[in-house]
N, C-alpha and C positions, 0 to 999 in steps of 0.2 A: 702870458699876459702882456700886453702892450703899455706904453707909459704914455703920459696925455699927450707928450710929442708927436708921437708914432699916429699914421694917419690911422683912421676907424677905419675898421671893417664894416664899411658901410652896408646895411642893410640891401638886399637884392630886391627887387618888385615884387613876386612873393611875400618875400621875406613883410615889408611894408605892409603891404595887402594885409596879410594876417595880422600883424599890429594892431596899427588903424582898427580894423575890425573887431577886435580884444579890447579894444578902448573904449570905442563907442558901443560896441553889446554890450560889456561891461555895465558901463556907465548909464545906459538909458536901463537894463535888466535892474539895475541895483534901486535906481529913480523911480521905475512902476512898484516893484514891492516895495519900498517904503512909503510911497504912496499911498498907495492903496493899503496899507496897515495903519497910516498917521486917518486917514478919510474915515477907514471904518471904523478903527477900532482906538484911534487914541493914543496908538504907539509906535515909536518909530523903530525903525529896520534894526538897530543898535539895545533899543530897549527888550527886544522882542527875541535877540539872539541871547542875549544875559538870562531871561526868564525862562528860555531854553535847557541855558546850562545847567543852570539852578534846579531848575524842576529835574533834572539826570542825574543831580548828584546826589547820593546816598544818603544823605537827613534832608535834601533839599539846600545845604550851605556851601559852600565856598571859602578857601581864605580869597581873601579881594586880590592878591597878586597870584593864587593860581585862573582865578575868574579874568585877572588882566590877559594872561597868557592864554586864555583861551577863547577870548573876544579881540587878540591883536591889537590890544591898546597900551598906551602906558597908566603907569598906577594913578597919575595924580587926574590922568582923563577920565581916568572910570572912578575917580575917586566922584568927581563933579556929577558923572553920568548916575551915578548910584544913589546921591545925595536927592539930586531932581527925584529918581523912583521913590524914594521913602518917602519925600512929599505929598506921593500918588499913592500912598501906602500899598506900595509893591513888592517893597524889600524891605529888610533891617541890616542894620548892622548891631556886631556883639564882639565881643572878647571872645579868641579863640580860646577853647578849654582844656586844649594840649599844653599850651604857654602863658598864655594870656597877653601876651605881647601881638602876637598877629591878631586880625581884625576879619570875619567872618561877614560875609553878607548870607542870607536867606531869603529865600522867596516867602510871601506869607501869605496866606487866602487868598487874598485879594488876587497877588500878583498870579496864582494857580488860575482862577478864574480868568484874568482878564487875558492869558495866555490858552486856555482851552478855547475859547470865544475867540479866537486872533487865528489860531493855527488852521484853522480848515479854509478861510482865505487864504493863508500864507502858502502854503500846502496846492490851492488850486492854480494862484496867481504862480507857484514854481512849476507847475506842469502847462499850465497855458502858454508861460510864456519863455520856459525854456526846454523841459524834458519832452514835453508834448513836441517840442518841431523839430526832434531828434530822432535818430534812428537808434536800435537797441545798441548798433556795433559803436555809433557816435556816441551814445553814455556812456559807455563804457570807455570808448578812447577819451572823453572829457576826464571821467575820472582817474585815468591813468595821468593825463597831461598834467591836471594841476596838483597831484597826489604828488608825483615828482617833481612839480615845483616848489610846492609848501614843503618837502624835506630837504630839499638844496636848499631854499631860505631860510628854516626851522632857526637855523643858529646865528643870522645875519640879526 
């Protein structure tokens, strides 16, 4: 590892090239599906991955800091984010009933609903605008690339 003294290894043209490119697909990929999920359906990219998780898990609940770690957020962010859903009566929150000290979100009707009605957009808008202009061996190397990225940062 080099120290901030030490020059960078600066990136090669390649190297850049695919950068830049990670950035801005990125970036415009992530802009059209939440778009197009705020336009149709009322909910953003963020709301929409939480009603996700929630609808997978085994009563439908969550404690709120396993739901942070699984939408990459910190707790006080999804504290806010969660807060606005039960506004929209999407979620709740409760007293977990293993402790009662941790704090439980749930998806409730509603939020089942307004994610069944979201996901075949979400779902079309992810193959039009990424899986679709891939080739099978390209999905597969996408998922290798970022699989081994998300577990070299897993613990950062």
């Amino acid at each position: 590892m080099t120290s901030e003294q030490d020059e960078p290894d600066w990136l090669t043209a390649e190297e850049q090239t695919a950068w830049r490119n990670y950035m801005d697909g990125n970036a415009r990929l992530m802009d059209v599906l939440n778009r197009n999920l705020q336009e149709r359906h009322g909910l953003s990219l963020a709301e929409y991955r939480i009603l996700v998780l929630l609808s997978e898990a085994p009563d439908g609940s969550l404690r709120m800091s396993e739901l942070a770690d699984g939408v990459l957020s910190s707790r006080s962010r999804l504290t806010h984010q969660i807060r606005r859903m039960e506004e929209q009566k999407l979620v709740v929150r409760g007293s977990c009933p293993d402790d009662g000290r941790g704090v439980l979100a749930s998806v409730t009707d509603e939020g089942r609903r307004r994610l069944a009605e979201a996901a075949p957009t979400h779902v079309r808008d992810v193959r039009c605008n990424l899986i679709g202009l891939l080739s099978k061996s390209q999905v597969k190397a996408l998922a290798q690339i970022f699989g081994r990225i998300d577990e070299a940062l897993a613990d950062h």
